[in-house]
C-alpha positions in Angstrom: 21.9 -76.6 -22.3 25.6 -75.6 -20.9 27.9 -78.4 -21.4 28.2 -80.8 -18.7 31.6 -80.4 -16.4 33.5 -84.1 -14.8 34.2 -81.9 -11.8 30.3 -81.0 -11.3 29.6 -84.9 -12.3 32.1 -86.0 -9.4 30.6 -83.8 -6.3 27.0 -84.6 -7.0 28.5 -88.2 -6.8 30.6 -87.9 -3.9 27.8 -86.2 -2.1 24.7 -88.6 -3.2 27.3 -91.5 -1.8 27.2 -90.3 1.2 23.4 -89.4 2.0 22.5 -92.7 4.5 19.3 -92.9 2.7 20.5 -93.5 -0.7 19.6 -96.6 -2.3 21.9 -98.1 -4.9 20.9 -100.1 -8.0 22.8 -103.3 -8.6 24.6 -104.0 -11.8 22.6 -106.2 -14.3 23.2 -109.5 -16.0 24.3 -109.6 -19.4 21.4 -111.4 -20.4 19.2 -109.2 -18.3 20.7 -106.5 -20.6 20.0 -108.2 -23.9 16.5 -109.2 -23.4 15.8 -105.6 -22.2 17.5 -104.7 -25.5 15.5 -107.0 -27.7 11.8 -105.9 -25.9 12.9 -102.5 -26.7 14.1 -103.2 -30.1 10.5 -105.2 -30.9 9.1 -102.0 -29.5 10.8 -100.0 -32.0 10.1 -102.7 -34.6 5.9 -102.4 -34.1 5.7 -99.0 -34.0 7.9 -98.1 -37.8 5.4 -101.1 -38.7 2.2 -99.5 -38.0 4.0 -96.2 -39.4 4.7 -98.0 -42.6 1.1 -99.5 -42.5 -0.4 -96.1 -42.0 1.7 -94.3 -44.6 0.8 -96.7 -47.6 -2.9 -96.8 -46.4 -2.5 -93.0 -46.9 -1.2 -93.6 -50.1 -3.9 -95.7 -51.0 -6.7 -93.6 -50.4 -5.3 -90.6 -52.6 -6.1 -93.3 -55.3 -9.6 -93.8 -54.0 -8.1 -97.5 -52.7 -9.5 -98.0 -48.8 -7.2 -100.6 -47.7 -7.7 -102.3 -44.5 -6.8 -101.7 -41.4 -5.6 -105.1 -40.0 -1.6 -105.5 -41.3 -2.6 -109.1 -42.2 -4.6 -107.6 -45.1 -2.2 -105.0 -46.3 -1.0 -108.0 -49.0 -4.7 -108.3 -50.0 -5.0 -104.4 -50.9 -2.0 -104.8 -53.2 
């Protein structure tokens, strides 16, 4: 992908501006910011959980361990 260019950034602008059916978003809270960046975060958190969960219950099985699947009993398997 060819590097972007100001100049090309500022027509598409200047000419989206001043379509009469464009719709423009308002600017968001701060605090409408942080919670969108703390559900995305959790979101982030789950998912390298279940990675982790999935990788040791790999791990496990090369021993002939069968963990579990629920993460509440991942302790329980250790």
């Amino acid at each position: 992908m060819p590097p972007r260019k100001p100049t090309n950034d500022t027509e598409a602008i200047c000419e989206a501006a001043q379509r009469p059916t464009m719709r423009f978003v308002s600017v968001k809270s701060e605090k409408t910011q942080a919670s969108a960046m703390v559900f995305r975060l959790r979101e982030v958190l789950i998912r390298q959980r279940t990675q982790l969960i999935n990788a040791f219950r790999g791990h496990l099985t090369e021993f002939g361990v069968l963990a579990p699947v629920s993460p509440n009993t991942q302790a329980v398997a250790v």
